[in-house]
DSSP file (Angstrom, degrees, kcal/mol; ACC not computed):
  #  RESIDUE AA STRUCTURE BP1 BP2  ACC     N-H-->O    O-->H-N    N-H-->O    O-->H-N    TCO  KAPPA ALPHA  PHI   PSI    X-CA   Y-CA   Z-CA
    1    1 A X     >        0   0    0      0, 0.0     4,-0.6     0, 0.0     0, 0.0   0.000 360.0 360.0 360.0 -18.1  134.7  113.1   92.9
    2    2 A X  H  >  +     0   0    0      2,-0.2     4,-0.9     1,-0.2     5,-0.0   0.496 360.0  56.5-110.0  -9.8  138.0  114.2   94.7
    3    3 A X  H  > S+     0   0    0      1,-0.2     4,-0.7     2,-0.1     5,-0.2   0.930 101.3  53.8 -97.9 -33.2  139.7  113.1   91.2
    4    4 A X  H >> S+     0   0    0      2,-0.2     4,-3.2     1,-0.2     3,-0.8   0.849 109.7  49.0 -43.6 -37.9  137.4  115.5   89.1
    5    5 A X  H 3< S+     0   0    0     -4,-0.6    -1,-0.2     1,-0.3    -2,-0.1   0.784 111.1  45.9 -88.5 -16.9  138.5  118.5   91.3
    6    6 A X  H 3< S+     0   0    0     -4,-0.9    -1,-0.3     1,-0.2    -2,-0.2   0.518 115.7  52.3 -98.9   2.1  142.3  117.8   91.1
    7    7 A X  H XX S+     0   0    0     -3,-0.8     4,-1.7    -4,-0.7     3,-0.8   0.760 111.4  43.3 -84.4 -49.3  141.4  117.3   87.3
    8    8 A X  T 3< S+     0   0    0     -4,-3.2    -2,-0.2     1,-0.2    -3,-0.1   0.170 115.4  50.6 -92.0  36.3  139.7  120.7   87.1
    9    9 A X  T 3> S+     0   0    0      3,-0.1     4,-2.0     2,-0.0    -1,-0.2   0.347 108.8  51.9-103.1 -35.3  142.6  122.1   89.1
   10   10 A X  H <> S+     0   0    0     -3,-0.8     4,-1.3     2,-0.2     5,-0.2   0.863 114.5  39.3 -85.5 -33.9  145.1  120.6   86.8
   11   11 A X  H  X S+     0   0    0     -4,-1.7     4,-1.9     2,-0.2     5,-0.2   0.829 112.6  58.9 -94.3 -23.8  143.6  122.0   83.5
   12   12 A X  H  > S+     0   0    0     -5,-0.3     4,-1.7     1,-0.2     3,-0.3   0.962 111.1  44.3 -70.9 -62.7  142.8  125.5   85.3
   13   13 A X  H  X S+     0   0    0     -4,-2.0     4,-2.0     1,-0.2    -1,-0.2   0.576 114.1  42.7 -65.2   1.3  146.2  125.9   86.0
   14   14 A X  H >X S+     0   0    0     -4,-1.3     4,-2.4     2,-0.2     3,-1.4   0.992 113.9  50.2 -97.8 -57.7  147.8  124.9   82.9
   15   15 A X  H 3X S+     0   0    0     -4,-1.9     4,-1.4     1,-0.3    -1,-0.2   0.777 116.6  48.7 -92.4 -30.8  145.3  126.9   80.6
   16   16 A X  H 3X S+     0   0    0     -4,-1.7     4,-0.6    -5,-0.2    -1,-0.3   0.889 111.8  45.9 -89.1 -29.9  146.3  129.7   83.1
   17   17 A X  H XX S+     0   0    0     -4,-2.0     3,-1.4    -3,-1.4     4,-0.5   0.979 105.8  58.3 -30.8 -77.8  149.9  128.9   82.7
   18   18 A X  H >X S+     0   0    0     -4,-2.4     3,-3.9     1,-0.3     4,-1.4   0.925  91.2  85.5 -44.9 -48.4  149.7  128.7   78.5
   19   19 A X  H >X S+     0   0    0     -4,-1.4     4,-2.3     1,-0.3     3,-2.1   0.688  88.5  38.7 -26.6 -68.3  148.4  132.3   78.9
   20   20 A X  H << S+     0   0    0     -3,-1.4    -1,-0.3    -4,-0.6    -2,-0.1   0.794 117.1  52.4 -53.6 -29.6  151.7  134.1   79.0
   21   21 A X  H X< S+     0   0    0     -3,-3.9     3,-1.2    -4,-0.5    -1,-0.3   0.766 105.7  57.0 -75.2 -18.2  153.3  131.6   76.2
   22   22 A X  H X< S+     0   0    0     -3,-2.1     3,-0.6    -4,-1.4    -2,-0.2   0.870 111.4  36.6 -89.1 -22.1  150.4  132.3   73.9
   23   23 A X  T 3X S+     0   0    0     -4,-2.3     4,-2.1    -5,-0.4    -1,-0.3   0.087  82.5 114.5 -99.2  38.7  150.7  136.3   73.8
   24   24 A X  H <> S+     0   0    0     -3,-1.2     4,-2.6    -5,-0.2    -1,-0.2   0.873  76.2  51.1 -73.2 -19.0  154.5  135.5   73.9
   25   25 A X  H <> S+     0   0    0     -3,-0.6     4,-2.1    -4,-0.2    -1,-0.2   0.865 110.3  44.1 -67.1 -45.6  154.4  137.2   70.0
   26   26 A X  H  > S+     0   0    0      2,-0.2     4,-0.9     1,-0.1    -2,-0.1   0.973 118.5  53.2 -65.1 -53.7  152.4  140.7   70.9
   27   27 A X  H >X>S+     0   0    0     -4,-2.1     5,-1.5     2,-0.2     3,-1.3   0.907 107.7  43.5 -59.6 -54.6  154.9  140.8   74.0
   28   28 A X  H ><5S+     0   0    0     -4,-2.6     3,-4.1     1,-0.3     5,-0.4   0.974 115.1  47.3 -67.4 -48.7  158.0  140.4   72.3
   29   29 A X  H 3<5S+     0   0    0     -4,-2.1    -1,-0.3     1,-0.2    -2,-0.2   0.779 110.6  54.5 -38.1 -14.1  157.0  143.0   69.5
   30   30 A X  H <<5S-     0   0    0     -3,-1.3    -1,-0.2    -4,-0.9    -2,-0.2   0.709 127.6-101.9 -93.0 -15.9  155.7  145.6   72.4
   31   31 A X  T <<5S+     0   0    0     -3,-4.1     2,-0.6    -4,-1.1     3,-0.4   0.164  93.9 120.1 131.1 -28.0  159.6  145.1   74.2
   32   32 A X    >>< +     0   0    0     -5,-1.5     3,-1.8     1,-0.2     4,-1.3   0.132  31.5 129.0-102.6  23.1  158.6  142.8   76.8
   33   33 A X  H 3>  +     0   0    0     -2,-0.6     4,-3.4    -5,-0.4     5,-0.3   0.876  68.2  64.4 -34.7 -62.1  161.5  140.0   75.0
   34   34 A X  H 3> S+     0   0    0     -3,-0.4     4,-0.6     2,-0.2    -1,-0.4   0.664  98.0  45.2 -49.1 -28.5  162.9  139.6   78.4
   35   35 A X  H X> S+     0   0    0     -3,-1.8     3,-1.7     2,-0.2     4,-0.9   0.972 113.6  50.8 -57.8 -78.9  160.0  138.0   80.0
   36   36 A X  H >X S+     0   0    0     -4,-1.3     3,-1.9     1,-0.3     4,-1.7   0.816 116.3  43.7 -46.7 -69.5  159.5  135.5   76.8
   37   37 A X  H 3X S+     0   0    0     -4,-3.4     4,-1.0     1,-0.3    -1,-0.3   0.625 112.0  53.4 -72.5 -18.3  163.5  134.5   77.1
   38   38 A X  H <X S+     0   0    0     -3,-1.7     4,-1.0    -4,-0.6    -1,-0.3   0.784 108.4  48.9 -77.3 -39.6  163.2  134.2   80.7
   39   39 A X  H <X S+     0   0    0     -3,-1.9     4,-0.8    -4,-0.9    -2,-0.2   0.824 110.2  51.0 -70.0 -50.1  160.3  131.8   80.3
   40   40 A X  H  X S+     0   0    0     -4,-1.7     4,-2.2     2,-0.2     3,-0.3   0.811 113.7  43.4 -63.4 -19.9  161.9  129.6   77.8
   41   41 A X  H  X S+     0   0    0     -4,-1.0     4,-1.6     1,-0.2    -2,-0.2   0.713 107.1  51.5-100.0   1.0  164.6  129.2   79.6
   42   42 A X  H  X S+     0   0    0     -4,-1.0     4,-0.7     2,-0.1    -2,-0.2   0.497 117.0  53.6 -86.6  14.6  162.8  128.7   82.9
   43   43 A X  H  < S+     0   0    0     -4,-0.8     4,-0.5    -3,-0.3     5,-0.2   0.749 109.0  45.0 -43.6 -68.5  160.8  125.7   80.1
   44   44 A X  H  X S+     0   0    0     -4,-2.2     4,-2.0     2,-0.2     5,-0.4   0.907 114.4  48.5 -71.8 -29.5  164.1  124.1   79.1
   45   45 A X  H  X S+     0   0    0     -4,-1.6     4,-2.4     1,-0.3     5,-0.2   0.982 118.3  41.2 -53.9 -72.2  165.5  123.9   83.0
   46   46 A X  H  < S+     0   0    0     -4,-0.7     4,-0.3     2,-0.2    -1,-0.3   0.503 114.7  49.9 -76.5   4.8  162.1  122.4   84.3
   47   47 A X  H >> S+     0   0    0     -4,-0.5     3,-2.0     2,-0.1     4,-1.3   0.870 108.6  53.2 -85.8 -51.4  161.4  119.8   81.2
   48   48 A X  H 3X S+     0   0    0     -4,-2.0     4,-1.8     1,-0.3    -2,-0.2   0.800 112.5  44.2 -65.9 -31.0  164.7  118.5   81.5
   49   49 A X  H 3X S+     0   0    0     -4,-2.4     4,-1.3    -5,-0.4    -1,-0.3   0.821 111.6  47.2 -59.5 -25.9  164.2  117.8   85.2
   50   50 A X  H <4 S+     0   0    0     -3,-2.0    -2,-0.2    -4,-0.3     4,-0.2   0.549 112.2  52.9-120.2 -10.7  161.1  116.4   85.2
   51   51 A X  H >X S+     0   0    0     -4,-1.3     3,-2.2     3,-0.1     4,-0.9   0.818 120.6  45.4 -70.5 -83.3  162.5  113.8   81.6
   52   52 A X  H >X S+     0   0    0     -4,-1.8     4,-2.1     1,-0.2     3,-2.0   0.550 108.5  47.5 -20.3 -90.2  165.3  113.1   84.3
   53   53 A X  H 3< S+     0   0    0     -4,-1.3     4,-0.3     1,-0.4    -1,-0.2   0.217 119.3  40.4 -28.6 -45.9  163.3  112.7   86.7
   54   54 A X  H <> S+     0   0    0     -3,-2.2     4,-0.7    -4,-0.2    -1,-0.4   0.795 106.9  55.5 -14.0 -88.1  161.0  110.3   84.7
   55   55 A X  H <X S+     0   0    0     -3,-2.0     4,-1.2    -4,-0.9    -2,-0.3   0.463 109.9  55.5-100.7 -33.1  163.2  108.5   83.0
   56   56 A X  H  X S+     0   0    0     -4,-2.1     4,-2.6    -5,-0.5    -1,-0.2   0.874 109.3  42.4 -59.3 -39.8  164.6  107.7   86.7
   57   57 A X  H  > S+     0   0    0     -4,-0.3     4,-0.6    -5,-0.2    -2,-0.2   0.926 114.7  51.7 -67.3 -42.3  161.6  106.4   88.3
   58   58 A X  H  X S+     0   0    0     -4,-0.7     4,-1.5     1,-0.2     5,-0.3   0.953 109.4  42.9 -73.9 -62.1  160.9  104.6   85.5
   59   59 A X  H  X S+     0   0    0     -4,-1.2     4,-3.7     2,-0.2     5,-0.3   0.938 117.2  56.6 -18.5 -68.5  164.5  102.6   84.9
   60   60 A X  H  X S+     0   0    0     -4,-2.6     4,-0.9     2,-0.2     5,-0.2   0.737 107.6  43.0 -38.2 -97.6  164.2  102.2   88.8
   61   61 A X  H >X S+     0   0    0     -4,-0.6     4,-2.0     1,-0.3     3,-1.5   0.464 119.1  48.8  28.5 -90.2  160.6  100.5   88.6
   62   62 A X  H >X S+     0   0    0     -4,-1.5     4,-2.7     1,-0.4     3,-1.0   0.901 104.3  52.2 -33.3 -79.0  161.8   98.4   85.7
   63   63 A X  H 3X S+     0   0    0     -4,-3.7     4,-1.1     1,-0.3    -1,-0.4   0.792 105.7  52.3 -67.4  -8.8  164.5   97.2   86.7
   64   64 A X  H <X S+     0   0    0     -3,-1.5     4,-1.6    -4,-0.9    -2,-0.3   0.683 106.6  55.4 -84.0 -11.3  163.3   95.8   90.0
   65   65 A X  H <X S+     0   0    0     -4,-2.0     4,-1.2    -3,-1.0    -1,-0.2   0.776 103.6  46.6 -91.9  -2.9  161.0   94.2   88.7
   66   66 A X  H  X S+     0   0    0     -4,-2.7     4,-1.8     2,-0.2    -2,-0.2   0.667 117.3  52.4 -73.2 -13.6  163.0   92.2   86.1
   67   67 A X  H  X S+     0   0    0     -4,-1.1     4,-2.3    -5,-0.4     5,-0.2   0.948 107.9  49.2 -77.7 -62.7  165.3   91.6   89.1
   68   68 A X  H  X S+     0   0    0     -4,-1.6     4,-1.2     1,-0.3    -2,-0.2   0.831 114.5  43.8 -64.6 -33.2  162.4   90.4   91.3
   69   69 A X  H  X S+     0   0    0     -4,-1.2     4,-1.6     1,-0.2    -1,-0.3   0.721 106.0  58.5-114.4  12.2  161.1   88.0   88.8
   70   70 A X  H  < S+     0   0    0     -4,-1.8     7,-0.2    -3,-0.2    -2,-0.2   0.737 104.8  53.9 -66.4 -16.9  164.5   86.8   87.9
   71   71 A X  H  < S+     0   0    0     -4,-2.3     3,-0.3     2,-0.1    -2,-0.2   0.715 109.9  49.3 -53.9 -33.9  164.6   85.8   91.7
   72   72 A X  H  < S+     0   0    0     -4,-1.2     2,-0.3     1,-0.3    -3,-0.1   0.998 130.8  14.7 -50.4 -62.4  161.3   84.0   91.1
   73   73 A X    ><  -     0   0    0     -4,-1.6     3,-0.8     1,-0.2     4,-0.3  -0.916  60.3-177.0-123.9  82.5  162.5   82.2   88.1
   74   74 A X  G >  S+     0   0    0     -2,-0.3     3,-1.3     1,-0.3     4,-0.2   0.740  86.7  62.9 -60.6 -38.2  166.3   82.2   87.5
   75   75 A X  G >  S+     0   0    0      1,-0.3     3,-1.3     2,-0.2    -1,-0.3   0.905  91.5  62.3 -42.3 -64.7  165.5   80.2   84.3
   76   76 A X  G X> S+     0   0    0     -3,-0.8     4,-0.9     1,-0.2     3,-0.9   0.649  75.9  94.5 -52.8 -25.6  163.7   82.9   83.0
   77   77 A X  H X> S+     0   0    0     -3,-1.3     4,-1.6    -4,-0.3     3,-0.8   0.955  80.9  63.6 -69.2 -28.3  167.0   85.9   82.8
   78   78 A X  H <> S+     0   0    0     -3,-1.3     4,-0.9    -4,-0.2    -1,-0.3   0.951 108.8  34.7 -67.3 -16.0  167.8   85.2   79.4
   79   79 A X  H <4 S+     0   0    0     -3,-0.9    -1,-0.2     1,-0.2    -2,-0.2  -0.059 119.9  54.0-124.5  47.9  164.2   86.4   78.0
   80   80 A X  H <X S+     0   0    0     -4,-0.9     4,-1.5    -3,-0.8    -1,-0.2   0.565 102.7  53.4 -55.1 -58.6  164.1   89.0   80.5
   81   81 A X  H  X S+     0   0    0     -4,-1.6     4,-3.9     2,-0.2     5,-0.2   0.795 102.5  58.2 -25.9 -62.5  167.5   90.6   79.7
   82   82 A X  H >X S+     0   0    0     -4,-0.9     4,-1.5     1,-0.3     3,-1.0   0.944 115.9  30.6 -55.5 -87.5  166.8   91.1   76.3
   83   83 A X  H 3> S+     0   0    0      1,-0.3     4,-1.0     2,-0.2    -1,-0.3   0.661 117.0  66.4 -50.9 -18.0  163.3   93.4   76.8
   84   84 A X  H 3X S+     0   0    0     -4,-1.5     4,-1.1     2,-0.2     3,-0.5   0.976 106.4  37.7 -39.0 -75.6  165.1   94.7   80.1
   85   85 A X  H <X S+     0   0    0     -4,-3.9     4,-2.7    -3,-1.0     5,-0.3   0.868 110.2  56.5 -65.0 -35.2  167.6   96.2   78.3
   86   86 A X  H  X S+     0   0    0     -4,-1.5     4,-1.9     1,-0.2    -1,-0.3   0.788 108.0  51.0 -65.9 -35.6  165.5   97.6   75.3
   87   87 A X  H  < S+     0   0    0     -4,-1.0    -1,-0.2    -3,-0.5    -2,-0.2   0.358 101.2  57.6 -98.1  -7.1  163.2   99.6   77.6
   88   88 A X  H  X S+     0   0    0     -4,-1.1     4,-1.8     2,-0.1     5,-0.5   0.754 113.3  47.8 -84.4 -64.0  166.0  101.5   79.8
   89   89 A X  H  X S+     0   0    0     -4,-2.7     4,-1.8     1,-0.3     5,-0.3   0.943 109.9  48.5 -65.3 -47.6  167.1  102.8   76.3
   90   90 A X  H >X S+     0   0    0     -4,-1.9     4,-0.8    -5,-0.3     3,-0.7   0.961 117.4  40.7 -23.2 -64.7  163.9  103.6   75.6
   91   91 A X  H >> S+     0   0    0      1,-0.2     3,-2.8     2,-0.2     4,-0.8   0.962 117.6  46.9 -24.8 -82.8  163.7  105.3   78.9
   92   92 A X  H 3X S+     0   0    0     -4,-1.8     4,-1.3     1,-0.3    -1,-0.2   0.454 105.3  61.4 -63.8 -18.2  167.0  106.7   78.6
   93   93 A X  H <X S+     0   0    0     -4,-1.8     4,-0.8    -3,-0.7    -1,-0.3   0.578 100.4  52.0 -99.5  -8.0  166.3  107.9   75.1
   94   94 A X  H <X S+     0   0    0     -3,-2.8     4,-1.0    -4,-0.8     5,-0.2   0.972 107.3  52.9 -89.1 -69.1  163.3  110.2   76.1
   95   95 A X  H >X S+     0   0    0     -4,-0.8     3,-5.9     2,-0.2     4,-1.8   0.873 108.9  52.6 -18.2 -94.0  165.5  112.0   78.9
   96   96 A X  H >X S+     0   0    0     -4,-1.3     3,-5.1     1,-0.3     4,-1.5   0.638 105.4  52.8 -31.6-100.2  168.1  112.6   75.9
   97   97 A X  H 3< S+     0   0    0     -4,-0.8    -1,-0.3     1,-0.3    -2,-0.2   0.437 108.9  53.5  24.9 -62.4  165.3  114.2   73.6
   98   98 A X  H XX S+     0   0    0     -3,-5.9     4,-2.3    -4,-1.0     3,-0.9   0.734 106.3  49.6 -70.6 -26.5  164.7  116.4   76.5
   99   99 A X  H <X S+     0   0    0     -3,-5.1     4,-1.8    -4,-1.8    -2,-0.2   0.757 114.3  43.3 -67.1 -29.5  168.1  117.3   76.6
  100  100 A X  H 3< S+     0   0    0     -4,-1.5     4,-0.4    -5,-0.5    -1,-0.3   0.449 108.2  59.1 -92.5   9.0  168.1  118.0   73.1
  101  101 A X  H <> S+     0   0    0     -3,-0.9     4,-2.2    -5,-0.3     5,-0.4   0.713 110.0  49.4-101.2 -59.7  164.7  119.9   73.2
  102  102 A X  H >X S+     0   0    0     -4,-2.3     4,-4.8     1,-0.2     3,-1.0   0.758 103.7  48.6 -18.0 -80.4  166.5  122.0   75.6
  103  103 A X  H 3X S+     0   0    0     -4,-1.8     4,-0.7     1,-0.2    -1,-0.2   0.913 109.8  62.5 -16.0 -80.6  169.7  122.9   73.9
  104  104 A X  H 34 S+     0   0    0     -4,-0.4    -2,-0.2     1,-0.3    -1,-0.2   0.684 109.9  36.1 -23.2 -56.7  167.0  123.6   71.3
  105  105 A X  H XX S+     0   0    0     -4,-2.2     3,-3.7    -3,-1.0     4,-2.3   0.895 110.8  59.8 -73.7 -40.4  165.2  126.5   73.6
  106  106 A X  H 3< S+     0   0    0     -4,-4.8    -2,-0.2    -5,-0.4    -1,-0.2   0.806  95.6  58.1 -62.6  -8.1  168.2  127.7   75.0
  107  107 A X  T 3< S+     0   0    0     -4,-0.7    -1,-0.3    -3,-0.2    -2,-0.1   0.051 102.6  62.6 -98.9  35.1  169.6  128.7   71.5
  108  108 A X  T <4        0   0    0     -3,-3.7    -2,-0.2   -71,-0.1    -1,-0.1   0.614 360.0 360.0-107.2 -46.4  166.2  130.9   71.4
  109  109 A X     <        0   0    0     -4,-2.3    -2,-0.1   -72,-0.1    -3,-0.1   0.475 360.0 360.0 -55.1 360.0  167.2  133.0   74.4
């Protein structure tokens, strides 16, 4: 039950969030331009932290556990390595994205 309220907490604020992005078209025609540029670029700042941010936990995570169960099984680190390495660039390649999503808003402002 306590995960239903933090669900209908999560979607009231985001639906209460979107508000401001969705009339971001009536606002800018009416003047209000500043507010909408202000918002994309307070967008691109917090996605690209929170892809960092991510894309760190996640690399961490990973790699200790290919670490921990090459410790098990030393045998085992060549067909670890391989998928080791292929899923940090993965990682690492969603973070970039964000960075390029960014870029992307900030030449909107």
């Amino acid at each position: 039950m306590r995960h239903v309220g933090w669900l209908v907490l999560s979607v009231t604020w985001v639906v209460l969030a979107a508000s401001p992005a969705l009339a971001a078209e009536a606002a800018a025609e009416a003047g209000a331009g500043l507010w909408y540029r202000g918002l994309i670029a307070l967008a691109a700042g917090l996605g690209l932290g929170l892809a960092a941010f991510g894309a760190a936990l996640g690399q961490g995570r990973a790699t200790a556990a290919a670490m921990e169960s090459i410790g098990r099984n030393a045998n085992s680190a060549d067909r670890i390595f391989t998928p080791l390495i292929v899923g940090l660039a993965l990682m690492e390649a969603l973070a970039l994205y964000a960075l390029v999503i960014a870029f992307f808003l900030q030449g909107k402002v």
